[in-house]
C-alpha positions as CSV (number, residue, x, y, z in Angstrom):
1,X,0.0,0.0,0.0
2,X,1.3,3.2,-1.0
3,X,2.1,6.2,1.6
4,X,-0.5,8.6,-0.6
5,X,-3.3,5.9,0.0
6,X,-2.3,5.2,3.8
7,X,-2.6,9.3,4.4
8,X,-5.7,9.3,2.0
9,X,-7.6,6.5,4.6
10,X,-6.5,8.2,7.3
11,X,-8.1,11.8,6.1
12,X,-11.1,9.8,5.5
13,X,-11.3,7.8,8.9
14,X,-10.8,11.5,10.5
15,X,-13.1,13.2,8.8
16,X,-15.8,10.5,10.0
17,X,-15.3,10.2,13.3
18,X,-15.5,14.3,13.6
19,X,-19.0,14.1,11.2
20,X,-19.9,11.9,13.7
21,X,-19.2,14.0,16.8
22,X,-21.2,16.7,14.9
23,X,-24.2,14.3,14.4
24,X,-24.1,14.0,18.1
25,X,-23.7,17.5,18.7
26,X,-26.8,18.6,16.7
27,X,-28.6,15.7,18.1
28,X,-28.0,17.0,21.3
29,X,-26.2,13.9,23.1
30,X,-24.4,14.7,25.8
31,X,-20.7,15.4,25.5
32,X,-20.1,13.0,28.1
33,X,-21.7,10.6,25.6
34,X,-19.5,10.9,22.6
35,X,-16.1,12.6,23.7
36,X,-14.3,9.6,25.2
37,X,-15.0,7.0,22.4
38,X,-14.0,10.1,19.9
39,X,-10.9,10.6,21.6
40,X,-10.3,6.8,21.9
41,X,-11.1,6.2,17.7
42,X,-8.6,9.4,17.0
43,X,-5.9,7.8,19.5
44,X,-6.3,4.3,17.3
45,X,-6.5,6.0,13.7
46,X,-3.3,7.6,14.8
47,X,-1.7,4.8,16.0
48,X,-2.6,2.7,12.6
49,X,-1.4,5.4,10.5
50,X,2.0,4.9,12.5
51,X,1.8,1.2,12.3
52,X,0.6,1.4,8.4
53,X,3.7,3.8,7.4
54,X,6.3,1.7,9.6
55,X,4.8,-1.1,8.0
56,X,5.2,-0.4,4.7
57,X,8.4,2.0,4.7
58,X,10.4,-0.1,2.8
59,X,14.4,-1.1,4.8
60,X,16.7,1.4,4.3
61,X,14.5,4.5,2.9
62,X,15.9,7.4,4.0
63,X,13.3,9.8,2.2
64,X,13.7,12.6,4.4
């Protein structure tokens, strides 16, 4: 899997999980609600994108 479509699932897995916390917002859930498992989803997107680049950074690139 290319770095472009890693960063591209990424966006995309973001940009859910905050049209999510909007859908909750202007449903009127509490914050208590939908904060934590927001902040928990954003914590794990992050970490696959780490995993996902590590992953697929082929040995001895030094593209910096």
């Amino acid at each position: 899997m290319s770095r472009i479509k890693i960063f591209v699932i990424y966006t995309v897995v973001d940009l859910l999980i905050v049209a999510g916390v909007l859908w909750c917002f202007f449903q009127r859930w509490p914050v208590s609600r939908y904060l934590m498992p927001a902040a928990i989803l954003f914590v794990l997107n992050g970490a696959w994108l780490v995993v996902a680049a590590i992953k697929n950074t082929p040995p001895g690139d030094a593209s910096s």
